[in-house]
C-alpha positions as CSV (number, residue, x, y, z in Angstrom):
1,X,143.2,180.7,305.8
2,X,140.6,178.2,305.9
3,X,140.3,176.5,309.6
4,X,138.1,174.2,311.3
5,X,138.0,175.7,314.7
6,X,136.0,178.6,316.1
7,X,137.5,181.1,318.8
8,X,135.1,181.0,321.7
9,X,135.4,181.2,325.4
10,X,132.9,178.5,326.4
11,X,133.5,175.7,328.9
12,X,134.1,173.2,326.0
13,X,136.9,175.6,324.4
14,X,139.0,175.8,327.9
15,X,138.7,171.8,328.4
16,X,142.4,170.4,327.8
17,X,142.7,168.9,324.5
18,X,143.6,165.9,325.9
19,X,140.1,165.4,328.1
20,X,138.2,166.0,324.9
21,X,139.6,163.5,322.6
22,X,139.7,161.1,325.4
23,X,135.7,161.3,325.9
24,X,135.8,161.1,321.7
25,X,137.4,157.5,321.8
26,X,135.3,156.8,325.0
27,X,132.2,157.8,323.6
28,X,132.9,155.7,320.2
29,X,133.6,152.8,322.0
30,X,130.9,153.1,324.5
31,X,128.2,153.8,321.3
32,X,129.3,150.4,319.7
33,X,129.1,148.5,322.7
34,X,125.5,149.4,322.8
35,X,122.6,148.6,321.0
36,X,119.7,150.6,322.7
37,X,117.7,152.8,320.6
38,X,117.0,155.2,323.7
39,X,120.6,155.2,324.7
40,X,122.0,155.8,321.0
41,X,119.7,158.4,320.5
42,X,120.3,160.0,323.7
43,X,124.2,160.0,323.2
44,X,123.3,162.0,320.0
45,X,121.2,164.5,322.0
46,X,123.6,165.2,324.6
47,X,126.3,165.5,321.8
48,X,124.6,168.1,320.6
49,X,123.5,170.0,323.6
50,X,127.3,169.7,324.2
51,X,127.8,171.7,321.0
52,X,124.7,174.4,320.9
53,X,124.7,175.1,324.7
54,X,128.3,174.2,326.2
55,X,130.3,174.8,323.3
56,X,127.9,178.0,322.0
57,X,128.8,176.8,318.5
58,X,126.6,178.0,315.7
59,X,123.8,175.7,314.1
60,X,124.9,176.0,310.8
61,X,128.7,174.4,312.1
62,X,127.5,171.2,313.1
63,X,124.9,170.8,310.5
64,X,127.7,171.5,307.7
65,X,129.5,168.2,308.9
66,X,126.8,166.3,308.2
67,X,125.9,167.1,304.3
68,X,128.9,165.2,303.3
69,X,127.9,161.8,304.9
70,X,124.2,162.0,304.6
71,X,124.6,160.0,301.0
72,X,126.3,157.2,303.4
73,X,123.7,157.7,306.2
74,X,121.1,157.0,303.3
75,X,122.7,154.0,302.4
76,X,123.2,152.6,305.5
77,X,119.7,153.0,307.0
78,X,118.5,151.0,303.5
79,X,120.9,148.3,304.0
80,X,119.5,147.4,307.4
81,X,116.7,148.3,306.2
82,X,116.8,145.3,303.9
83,X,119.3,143.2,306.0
84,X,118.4,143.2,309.6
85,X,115.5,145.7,310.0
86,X,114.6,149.4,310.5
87,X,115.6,149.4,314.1
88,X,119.0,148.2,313.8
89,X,119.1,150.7,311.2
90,X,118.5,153.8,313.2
91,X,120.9,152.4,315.9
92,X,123.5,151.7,313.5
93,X,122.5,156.3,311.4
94,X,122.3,157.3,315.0
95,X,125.9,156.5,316.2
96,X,127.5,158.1,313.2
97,X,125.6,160.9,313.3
98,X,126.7,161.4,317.1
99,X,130.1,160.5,316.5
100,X,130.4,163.2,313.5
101,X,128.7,165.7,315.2
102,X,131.1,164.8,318.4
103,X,134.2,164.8,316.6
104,X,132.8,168.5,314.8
105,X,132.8,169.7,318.2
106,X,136.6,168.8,318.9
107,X,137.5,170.3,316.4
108,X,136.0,173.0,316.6
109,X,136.6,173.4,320.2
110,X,140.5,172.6,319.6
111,X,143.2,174.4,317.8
112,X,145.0,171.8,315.8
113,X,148.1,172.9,317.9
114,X,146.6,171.4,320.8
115,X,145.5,168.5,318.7
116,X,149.0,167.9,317.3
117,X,150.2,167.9,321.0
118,X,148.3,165.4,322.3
119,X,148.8,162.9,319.6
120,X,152.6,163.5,319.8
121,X,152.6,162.8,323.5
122,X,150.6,160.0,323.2
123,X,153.5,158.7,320.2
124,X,156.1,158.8,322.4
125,X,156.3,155.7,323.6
126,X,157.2,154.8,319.6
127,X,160.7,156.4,320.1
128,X,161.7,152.9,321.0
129,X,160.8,151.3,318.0
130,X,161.9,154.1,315.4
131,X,159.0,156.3,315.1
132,X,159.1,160.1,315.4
133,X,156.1,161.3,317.0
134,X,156.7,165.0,315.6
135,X,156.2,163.2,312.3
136,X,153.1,161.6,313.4
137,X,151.9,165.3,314.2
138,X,152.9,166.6,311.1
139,X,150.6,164.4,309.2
140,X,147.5,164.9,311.6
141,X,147.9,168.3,311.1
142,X,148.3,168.4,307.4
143,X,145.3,166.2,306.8
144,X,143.2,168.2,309.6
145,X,144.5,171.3,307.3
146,X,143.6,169.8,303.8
147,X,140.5,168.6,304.9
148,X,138.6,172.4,304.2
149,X,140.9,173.4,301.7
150,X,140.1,170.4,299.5
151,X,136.2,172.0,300.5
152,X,137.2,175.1,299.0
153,X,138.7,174.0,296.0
154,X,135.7,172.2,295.2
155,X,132.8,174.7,296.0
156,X,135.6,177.3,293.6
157,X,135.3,174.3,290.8
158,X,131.4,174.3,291.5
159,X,130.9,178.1,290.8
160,X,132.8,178.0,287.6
161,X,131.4,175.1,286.6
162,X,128.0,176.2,287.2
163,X,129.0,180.2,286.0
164,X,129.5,178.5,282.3
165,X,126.3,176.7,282.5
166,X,126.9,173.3,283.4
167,X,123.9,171.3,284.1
168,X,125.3,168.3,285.9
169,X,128.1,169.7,287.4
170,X,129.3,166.5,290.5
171,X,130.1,164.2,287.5
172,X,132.6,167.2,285.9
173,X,133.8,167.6,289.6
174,X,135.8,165.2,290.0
175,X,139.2,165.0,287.3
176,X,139.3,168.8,287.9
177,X,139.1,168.7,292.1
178,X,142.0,165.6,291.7
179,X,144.2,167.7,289.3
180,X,144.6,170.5,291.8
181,X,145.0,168.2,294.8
182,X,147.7,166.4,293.2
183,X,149.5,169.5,292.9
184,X,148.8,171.4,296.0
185,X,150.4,167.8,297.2
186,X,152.9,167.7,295.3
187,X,154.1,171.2,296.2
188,X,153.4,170.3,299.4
189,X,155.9,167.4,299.7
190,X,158.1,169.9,297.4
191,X,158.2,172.4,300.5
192,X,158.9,169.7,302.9
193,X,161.8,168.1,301.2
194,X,163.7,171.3,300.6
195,X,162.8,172.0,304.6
196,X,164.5,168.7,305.3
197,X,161.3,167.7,306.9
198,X,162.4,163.7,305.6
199,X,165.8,164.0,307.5
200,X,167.1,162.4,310.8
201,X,167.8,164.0,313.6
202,X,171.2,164.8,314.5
203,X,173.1,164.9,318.0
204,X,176.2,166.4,316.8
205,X,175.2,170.3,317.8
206,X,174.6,168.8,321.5
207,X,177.5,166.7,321.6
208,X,179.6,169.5,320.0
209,X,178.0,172.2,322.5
210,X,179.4,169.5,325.2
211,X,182.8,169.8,324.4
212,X,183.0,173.3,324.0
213,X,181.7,173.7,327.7
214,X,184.0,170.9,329.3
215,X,180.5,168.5,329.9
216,X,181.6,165.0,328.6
217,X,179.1,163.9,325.6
């Protein structure tokens, strides 16, 4: 079972869920409202003295969630680069960089229980207007859940790839990696319908357990 949080006993790991992912959206919007280069790039230290030394999260974990993006990082530093300038550039790689790295902390800091929680309490309020929030929860956690196994399938599709001697191998990567995520998705959704994961919620059993003990419903 592939996951993206760590077990660890550190001050970050026994914050609430709740505090973490508030300073997450606080952060983000506090980044974007600034256009410092000192201030950016010291958000992105702190960040990750938050993860090294509070969270005592290894190196290698932080650094793994930024391989994906730095293709887009790239990019984006040479579009400013062109555009505005190279300082707006940095500002602009800099708050990505602490935002991924920040959100890599939560998450690895935070069971996806916790997660789930927080997100359903905060959908509550929806009730009103037709929305479950358990529902909302479900998805966060299934995508939070795909999101390494997707990884995995991948890297497997590399090796093989690359074990019968493939010299480009990304290019090949890609039908392959969609076929199996359309069925893990579709089995997936297969699992969920015959769970009755789609289906309304019912009072009867309440109102029923209300007339047996002479309560009126």
């Amino acid at each position: 079972m592939l996951s993206l949080y760590l077990p660890g006993t550190s001050p970050v790991h026994r914050a609430p869920a709740g505090l973490k992912l508030g300073v997450l959206a606080g952060l983000g919007i506090a980044l974007f409202a600034v256009s410092r280069l000192e201030v950016v790039a010291g958000a992105f230290v702190l960040v990750l003295g938050a993860g090294v030394l509070g969270a005592r999260l290894p190196r290698r974990a932080l650094t793994s969630q930024l391989r994906p993006v730095w293709i887009w990082l790239v990019a984006l530093f040479g579009f400013h680069l062109l555009v505005t300038g190279p300082l707006d550039g940095a500002v602009a790689v800099l708050r990505l960089l602490a935002l991924v790295v920040a959100a890599a902390v939560v998450t690895a800091t935070t069971r996806v229980t916790a997660l789930v929680a927080v997100i359903e309490r905060l959908a509550s309020p929806l009730r009103i207007v037709g929305v479950r929030p358990a529902r909302i929860g479900l998805v966060i956690a299934m995508t939070l859940r795909f999101i390494p196994l997707v990884a995995d399938r991948a890297a497997r599709i590399r090796e093989a790839q690359a074990a019968r001697g493939a010299e480009r191998i990304r290019p090949f990567m890609v039908v392959p990696l969609l076929v199996q995520v359309l069925r893990m998705a579709t089995t997936v959704g297969e699992a969920l319908d015959a769970r009755g994961a789609d289906d309304a919620p019912s009072s009867r059993p309440r109102r029923a357990a209300a007339v047996r003990s002479g309560a009126p419903a």
